[in-house]
MDTraj code that builds the backbone (N, CA, C; nanometers):
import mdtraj as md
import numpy as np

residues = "UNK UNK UNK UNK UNK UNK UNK UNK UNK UNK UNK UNK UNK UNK UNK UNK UNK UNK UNK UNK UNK UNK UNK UNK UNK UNK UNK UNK UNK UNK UNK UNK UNK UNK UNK UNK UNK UNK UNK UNK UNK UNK UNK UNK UNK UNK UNK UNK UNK UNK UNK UNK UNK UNK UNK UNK UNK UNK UNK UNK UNK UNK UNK UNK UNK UNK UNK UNK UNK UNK UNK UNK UNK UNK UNK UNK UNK UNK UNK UNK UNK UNK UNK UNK UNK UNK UNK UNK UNK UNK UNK UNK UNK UNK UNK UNK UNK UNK UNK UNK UNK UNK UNK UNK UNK UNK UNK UNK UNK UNK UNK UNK UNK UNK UNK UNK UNK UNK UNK UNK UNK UNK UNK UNK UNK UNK UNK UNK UNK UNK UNK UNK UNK UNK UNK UNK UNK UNK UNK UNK UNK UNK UNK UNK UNK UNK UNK UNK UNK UNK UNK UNK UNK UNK UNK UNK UNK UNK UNK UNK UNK UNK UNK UNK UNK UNK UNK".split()
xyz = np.array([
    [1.0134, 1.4820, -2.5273],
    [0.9114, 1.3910, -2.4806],
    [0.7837, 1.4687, -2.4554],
    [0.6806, 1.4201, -2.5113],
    [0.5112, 1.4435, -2.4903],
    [0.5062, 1.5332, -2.3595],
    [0.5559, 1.4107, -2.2308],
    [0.4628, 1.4799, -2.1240],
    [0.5987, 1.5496, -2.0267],
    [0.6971, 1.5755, -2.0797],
    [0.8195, 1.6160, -2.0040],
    [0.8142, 1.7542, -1.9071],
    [0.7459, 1.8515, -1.9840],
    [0.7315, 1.9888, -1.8703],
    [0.5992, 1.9043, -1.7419],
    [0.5317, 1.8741, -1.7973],
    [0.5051, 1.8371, -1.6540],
    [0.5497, 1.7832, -1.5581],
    [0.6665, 1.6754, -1.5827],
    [0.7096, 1.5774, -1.4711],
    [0.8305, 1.7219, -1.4675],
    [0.8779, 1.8274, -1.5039],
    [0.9767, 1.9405, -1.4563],
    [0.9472, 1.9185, -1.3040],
    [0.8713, 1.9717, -1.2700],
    [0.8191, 2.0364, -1.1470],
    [0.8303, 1.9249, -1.0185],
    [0.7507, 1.8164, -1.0609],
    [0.7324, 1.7222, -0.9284],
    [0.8920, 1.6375, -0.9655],
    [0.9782, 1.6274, -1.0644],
    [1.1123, 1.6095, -1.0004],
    [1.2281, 1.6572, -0.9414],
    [1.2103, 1.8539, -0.9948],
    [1.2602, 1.9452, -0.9114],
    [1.2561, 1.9361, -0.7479],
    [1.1050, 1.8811, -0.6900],
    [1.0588, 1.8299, -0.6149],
    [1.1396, 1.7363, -0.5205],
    [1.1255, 1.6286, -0.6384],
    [1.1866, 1.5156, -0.5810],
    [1.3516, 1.5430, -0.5793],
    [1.4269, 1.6176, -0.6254],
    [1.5921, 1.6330, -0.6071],
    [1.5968, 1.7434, -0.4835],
    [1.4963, 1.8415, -0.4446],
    [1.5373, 1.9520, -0.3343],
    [1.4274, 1.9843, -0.3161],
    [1.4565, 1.9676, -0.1495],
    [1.3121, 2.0035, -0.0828],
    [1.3155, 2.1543, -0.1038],
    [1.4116, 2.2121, -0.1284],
    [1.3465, 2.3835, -0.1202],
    [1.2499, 2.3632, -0.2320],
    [1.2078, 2.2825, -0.3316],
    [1.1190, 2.3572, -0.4528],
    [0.9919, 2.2934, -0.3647],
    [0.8952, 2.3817, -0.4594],
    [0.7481, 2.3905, -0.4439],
    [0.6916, 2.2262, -0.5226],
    [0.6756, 2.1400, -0.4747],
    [0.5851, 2.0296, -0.5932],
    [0.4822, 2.1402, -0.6420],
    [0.4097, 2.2480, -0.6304],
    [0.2820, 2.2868, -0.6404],
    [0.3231, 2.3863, -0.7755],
    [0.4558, 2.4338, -0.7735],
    [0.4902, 2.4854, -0.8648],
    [0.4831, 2.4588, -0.9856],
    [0.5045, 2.5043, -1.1490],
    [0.4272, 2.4815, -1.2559],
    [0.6052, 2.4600, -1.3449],
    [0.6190, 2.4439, -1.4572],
    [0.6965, 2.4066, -1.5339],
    [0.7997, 2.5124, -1.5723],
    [0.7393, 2.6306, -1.5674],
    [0.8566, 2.7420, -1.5678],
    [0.9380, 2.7529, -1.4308],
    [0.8360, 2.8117, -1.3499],
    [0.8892, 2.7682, -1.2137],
    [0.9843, 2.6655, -1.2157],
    [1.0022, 2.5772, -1.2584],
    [1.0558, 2.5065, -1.2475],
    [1.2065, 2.5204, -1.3157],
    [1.1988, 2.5056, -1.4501],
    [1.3172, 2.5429, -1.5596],
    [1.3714, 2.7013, -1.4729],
    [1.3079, 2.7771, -1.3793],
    [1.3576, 2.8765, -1.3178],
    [1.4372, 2.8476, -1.2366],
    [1.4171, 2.7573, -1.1740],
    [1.4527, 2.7144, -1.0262],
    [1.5799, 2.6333, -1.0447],
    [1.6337, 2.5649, -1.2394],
    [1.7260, 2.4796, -1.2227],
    [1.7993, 2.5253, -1.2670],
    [1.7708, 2.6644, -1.3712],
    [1.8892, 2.7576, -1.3926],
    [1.9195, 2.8389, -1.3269],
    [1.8674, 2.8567, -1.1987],
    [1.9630, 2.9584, -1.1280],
    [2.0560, 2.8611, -1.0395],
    [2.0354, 2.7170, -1.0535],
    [2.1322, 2.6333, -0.9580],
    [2.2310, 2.5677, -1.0980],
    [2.2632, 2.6653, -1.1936],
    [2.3560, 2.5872, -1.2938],
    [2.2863, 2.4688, -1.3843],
    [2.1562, 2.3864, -1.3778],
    [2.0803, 2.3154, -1.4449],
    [2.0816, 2.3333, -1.5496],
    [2.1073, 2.2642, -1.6612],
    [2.0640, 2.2475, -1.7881],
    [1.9641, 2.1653, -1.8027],
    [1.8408, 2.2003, -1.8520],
    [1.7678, 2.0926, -1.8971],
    [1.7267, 2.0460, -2.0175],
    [1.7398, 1.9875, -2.0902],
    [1.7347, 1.9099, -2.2246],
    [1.6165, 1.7888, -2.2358],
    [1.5545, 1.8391, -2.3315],
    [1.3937, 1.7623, -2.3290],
    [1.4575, 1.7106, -2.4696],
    [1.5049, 1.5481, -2.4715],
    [1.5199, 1.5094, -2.6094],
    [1.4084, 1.4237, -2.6151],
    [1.4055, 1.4272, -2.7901],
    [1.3263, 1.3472, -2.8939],
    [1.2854, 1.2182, -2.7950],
    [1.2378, 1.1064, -2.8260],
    [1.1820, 0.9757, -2.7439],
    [1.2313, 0.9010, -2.8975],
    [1.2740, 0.7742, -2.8965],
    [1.3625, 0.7287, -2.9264],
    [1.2409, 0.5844, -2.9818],
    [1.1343, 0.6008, -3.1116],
    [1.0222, 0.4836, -3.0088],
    [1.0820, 0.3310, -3.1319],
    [1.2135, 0.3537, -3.1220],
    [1.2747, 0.2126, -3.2048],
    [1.3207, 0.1452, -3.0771],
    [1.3486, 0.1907, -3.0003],
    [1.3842, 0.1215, -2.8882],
    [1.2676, 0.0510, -2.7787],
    [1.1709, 0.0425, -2.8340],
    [1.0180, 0.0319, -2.7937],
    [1.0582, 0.0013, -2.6064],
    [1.0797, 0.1073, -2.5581],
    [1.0345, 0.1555, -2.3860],
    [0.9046, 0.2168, -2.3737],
    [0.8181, 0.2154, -2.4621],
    [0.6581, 0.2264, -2.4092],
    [0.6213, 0.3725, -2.3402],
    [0.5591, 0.3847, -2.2157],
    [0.5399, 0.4850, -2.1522],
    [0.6525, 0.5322, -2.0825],
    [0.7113, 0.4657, -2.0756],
    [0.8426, 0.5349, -1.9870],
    [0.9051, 0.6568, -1.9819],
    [0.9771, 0.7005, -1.9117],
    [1.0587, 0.8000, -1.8993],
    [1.2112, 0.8392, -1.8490],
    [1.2567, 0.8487, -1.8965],
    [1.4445, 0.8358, -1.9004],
    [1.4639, 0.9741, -1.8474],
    [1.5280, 0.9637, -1.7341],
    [1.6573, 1.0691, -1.6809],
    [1.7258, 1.1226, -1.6495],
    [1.8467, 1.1325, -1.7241],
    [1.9735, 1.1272, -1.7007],
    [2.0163, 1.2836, -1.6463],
    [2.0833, 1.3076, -1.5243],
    [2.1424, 1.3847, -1.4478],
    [2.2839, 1.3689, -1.4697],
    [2.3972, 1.5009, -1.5446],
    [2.4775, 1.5107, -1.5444],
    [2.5869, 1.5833, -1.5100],
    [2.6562, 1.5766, -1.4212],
    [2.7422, 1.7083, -1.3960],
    [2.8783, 1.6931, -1.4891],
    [2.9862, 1.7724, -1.4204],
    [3.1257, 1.7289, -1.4842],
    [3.1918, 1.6385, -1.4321],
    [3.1379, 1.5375, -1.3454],
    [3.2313, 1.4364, -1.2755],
    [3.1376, 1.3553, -1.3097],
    [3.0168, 1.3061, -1.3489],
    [2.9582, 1.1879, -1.3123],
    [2.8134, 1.2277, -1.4119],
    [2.7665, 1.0731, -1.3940],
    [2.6201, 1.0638, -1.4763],
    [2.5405, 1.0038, -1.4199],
    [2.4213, 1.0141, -1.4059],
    [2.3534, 0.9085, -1.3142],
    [2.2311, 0.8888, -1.3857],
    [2.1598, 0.7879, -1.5015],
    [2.0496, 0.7783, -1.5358],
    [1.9604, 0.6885, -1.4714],
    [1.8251, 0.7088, -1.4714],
    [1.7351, 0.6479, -1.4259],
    [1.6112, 0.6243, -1.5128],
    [1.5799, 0.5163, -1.5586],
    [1.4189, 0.4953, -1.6282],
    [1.3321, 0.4642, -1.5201],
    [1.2076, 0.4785, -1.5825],
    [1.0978, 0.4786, -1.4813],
    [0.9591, 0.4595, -1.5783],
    [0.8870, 0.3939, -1.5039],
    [0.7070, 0.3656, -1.5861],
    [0.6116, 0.3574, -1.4591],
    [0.4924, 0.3138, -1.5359],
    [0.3658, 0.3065, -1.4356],
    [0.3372, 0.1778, -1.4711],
    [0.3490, 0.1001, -1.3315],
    [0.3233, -0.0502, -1.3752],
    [0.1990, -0.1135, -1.2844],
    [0.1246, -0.1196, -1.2866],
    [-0.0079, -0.1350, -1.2209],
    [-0.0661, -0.0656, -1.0839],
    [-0.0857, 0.0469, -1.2008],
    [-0.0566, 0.2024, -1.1087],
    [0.0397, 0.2333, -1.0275],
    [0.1807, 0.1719, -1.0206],
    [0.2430, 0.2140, -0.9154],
    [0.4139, 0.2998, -0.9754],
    [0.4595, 0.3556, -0.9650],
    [0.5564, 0.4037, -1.0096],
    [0.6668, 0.3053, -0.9586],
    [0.7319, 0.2812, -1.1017],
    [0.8484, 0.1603, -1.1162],
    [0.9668, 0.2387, -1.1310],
    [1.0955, 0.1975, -1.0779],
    [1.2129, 0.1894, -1.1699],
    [1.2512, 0.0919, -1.2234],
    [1.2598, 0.1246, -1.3706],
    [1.2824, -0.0127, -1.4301],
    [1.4406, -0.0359, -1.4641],
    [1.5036, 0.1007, -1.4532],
    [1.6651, 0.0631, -1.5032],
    [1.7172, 0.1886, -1.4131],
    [1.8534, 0.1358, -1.3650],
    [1.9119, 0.2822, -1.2829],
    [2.0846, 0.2682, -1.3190],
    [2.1619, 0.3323, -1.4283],
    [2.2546, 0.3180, -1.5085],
    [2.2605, 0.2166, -1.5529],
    [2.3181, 0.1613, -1.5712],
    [2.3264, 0.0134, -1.6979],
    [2.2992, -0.1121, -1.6526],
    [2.1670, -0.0809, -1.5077],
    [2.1456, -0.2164, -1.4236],
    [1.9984, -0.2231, -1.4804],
    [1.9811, -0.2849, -1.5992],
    [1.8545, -0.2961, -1.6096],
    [1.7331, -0.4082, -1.5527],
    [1.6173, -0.3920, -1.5757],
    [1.4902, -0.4784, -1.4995],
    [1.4731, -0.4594, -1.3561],
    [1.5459, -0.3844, -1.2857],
    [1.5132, -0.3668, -1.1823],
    [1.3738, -0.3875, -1.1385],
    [1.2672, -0.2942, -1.1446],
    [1.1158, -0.2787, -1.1307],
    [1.1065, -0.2777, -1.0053],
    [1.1493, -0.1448, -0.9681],
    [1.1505, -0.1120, -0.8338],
    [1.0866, -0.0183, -0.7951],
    [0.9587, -0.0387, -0.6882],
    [0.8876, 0.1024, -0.5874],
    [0.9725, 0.1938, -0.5638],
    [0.9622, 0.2808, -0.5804],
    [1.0460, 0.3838, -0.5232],
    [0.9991, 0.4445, -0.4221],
    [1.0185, 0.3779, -0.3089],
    [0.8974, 0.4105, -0.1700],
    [0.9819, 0.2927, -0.0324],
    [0.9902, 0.4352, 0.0628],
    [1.0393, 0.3292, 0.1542],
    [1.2052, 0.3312, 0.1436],
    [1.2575, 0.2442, 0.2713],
    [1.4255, 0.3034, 0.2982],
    [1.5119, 0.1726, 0.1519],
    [1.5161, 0.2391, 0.1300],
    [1.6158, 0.1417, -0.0111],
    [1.7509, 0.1827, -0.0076],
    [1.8548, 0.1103, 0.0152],
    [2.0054, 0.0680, -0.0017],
    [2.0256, 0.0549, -0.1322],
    [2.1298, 0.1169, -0.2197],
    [2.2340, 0.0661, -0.3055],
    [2.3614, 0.0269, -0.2663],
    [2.4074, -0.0277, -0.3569],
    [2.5860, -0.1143, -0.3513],
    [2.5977, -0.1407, -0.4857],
    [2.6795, -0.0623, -0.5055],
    [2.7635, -0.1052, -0.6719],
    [2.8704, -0.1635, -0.6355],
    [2.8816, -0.2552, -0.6819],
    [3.0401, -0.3801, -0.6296],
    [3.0933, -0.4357, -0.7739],
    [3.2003, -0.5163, -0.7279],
    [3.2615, -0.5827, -0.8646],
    [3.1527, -0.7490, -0.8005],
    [3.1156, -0.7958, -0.8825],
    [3.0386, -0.8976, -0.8791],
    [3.1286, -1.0006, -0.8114],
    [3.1320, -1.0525, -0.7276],
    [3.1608, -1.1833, -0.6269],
    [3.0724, -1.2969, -0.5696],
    [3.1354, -1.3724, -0.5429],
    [3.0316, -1.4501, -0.4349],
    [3.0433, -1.4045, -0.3408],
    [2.8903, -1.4018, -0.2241],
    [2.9201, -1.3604, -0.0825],
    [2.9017, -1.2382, -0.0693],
    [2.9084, -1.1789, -0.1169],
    [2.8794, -0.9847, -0.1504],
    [2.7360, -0.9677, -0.0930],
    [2.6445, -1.0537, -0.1135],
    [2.5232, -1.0154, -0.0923],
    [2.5032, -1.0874, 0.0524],
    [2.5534, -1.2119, 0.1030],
    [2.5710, -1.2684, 0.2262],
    [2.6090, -1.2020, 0.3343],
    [2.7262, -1.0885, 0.3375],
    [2.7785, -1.0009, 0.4040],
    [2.7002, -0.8153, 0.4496],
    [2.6533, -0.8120, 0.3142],
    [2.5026, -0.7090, 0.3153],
    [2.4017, -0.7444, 0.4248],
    [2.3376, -0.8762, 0.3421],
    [2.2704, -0.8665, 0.4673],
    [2.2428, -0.9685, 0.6184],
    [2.3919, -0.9938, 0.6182],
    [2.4421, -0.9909, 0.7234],
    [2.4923, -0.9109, 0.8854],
    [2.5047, -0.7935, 0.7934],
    [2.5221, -0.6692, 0.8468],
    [2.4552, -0.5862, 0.9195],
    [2.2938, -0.6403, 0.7933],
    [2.1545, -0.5635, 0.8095],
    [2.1440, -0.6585, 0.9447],
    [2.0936, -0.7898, 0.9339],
    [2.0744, -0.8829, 1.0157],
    [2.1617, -0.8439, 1.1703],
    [2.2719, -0.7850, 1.2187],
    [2.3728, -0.7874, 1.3122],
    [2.2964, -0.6605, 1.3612],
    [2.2437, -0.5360, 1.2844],
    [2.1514, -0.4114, 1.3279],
    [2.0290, -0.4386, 1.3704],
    [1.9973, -0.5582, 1.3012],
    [1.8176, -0.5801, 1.3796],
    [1.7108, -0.4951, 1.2589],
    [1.7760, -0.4974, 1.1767],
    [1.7321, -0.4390, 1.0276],
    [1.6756, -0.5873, 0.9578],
    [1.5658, -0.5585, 0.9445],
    [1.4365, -0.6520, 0.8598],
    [1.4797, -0.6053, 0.6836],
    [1.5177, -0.7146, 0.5810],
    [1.4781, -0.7064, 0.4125],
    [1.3792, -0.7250, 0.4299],
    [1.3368, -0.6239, 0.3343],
    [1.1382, -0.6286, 0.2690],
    [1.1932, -0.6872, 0.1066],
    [1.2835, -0.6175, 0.0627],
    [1.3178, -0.6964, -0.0985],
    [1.4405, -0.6680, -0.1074],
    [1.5345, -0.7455, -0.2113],
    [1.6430, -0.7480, -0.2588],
    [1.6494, -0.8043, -0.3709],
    [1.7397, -0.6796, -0.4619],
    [1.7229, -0.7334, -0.6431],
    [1.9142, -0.7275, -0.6491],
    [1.9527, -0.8036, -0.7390],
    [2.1003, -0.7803, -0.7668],
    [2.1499, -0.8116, -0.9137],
    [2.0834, -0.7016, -1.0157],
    [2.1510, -0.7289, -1.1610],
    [2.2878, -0.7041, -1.1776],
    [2.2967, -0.7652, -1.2519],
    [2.4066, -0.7585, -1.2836],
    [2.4754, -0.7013, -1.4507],
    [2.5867, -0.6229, -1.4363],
    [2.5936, -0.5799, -1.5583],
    [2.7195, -0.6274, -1.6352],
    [2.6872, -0.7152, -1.7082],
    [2.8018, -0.7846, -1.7802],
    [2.9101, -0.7153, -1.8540],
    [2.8869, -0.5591, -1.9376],
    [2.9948, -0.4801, -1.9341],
    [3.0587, -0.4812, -1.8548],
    [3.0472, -0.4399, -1.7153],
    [3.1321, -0.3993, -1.6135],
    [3.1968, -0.4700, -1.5481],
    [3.0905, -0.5729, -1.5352],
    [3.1625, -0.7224, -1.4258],
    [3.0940, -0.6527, -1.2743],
    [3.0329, -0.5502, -1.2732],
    [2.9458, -0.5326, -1.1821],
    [2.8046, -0.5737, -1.1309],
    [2.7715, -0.5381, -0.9866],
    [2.6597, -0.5772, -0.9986],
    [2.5767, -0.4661, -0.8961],
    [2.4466, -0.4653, -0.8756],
    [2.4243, -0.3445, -0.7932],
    [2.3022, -0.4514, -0.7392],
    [2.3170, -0.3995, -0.5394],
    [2.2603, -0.4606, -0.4534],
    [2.1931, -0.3641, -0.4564],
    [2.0496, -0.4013, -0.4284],
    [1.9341, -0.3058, -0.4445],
    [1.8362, -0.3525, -0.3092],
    [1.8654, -0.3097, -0.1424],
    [1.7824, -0.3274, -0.0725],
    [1.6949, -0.2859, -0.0219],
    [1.5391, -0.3356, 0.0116],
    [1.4569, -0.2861, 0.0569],
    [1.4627, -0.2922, 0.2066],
    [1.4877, -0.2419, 0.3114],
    [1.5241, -0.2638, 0.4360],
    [1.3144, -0.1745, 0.5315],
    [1.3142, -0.2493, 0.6561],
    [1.2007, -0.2104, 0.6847],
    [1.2255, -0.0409, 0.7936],
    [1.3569, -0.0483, 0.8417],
    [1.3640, 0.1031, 0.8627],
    [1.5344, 0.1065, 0.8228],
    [1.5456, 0.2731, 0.8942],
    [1.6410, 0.3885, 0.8288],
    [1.7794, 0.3217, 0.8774],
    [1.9201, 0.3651, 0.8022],
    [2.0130, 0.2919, 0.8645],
    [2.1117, 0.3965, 0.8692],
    [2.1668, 0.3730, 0.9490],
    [2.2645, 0.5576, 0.9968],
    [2.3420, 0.5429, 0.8653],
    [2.4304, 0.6914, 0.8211],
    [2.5357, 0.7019, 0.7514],
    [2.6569, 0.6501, 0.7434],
    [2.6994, 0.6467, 0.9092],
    [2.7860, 0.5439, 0.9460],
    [2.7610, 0.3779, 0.9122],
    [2.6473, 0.3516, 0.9070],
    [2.6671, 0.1824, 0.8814],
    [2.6657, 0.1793, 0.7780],
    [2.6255, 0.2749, 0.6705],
    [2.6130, 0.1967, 0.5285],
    [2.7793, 0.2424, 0.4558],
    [2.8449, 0.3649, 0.5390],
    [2.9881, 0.3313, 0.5191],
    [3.0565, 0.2221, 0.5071],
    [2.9776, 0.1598, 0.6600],
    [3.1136, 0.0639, 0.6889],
    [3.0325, -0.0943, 0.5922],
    [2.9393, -0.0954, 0.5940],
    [2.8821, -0.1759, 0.4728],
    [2.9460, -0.1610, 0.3431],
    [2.9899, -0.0398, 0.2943],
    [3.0095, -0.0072, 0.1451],
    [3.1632, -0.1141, 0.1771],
    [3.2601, -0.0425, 0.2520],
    [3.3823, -0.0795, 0.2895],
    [3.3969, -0.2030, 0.2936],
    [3.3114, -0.3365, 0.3896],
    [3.3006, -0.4046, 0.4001],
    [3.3016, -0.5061, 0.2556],
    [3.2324, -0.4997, 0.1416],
    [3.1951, -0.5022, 0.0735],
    [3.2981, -0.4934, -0.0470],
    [3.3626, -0.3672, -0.0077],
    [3.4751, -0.2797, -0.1102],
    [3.3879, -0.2310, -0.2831],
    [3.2173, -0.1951, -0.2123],
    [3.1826, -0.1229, -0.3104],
    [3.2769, 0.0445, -0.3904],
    [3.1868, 0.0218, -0.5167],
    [3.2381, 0.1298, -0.6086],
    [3.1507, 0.2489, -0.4937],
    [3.0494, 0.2349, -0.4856],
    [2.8958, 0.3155, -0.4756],
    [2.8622, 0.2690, -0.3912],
    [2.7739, 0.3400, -0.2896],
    [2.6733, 0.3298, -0.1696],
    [2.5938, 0.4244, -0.1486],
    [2.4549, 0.4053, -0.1305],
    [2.3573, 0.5235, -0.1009],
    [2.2346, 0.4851, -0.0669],
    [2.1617, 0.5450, 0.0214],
    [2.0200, 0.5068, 0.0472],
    [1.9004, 0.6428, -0.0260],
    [1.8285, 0.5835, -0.0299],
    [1.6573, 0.6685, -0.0691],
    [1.6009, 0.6650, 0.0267],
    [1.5327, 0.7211, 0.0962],
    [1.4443, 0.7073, 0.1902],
    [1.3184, 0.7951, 0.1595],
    [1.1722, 0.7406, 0.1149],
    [1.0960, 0.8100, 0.0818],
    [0.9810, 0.7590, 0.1739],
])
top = md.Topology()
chain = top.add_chain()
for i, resn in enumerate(residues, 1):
    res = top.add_residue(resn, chain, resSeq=i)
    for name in ("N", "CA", "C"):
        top.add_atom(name, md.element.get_by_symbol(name[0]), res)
traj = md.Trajectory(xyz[None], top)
């Protein structure tokens, strides 16, 4: 991809606060091979017409986690986060995931939960992915929610996945 060594640096950034954002693109490819990092800058794919975007996928030996992303009226979007696409999500602010098997009520009990903490939704998206029969709760909550509640949320729930962003 065109502009890929540059975004190196400010996502090194964004995965571990030890790196420098100020740091430059080697710095960077430095910083991910001495933590085992492979990084792989593939081709851009433009039959699949994703536009400006940018795809990327983090892989270890247990797991994969991709994420797309664009600039959508100046603001940085996620537009897909593994096979949950359209999202079009800020990435800013305390955000909840829940990967579940798709049910009714799944999302009633979420934020229900939130609601029982005194926790305010700012947004909530819930695609769904018809391969899987999954679906992923995507909340925008107005503050932070301990580790312990979003356990007992995941549990509650009997999500695959649970995790917050907090930026």
């Amino acid at each position: 991809a065109k502009f890929a060594k540059w975004m190196t640096a400010p996502i090194c950034a964004g995965l571990s606060g030890d790196f420098d954002p100020y740091l430059d693109a080697k710095d960077a490819q430095e910083f991910l091979t001495t933590r085992g990092v492979e990084l792989v800058n593939r081709p851009a794919d433009d039959a699949k017409n994703y536009g400006e975007s940018i795809t990327i996928d983090l892989v270890s030996a247990t797991d994969k986690v991709s994420v797309r992303g664009t600039i959508t009226e100046g603001k940085m979007m996620i537009s897909r986060f593994n096979d949950f696409d359209r999202l079009y999500l800020e990435p800013a602010g305390n955000t909840l995931f829940f990967e579940y098997t798709d049910a009714p009520g799944v999302i009633a009990k979420l934020s229900g939960a939130l609601s029982a903490k005194g926790v305010n939704i700012i947004d909530i998206r819930a695609p769904q992915n018809l391969k899987s029969g999954n679906s992923l709760a995507v909340i925008k909550v107005c503050s932070d929610i301990s580790d312990a509640d979003l356990k007992a949320m995941k549990e509650s729930v009997g999500a695959v996945k649970a995790f917050k962003f907090n930026a």
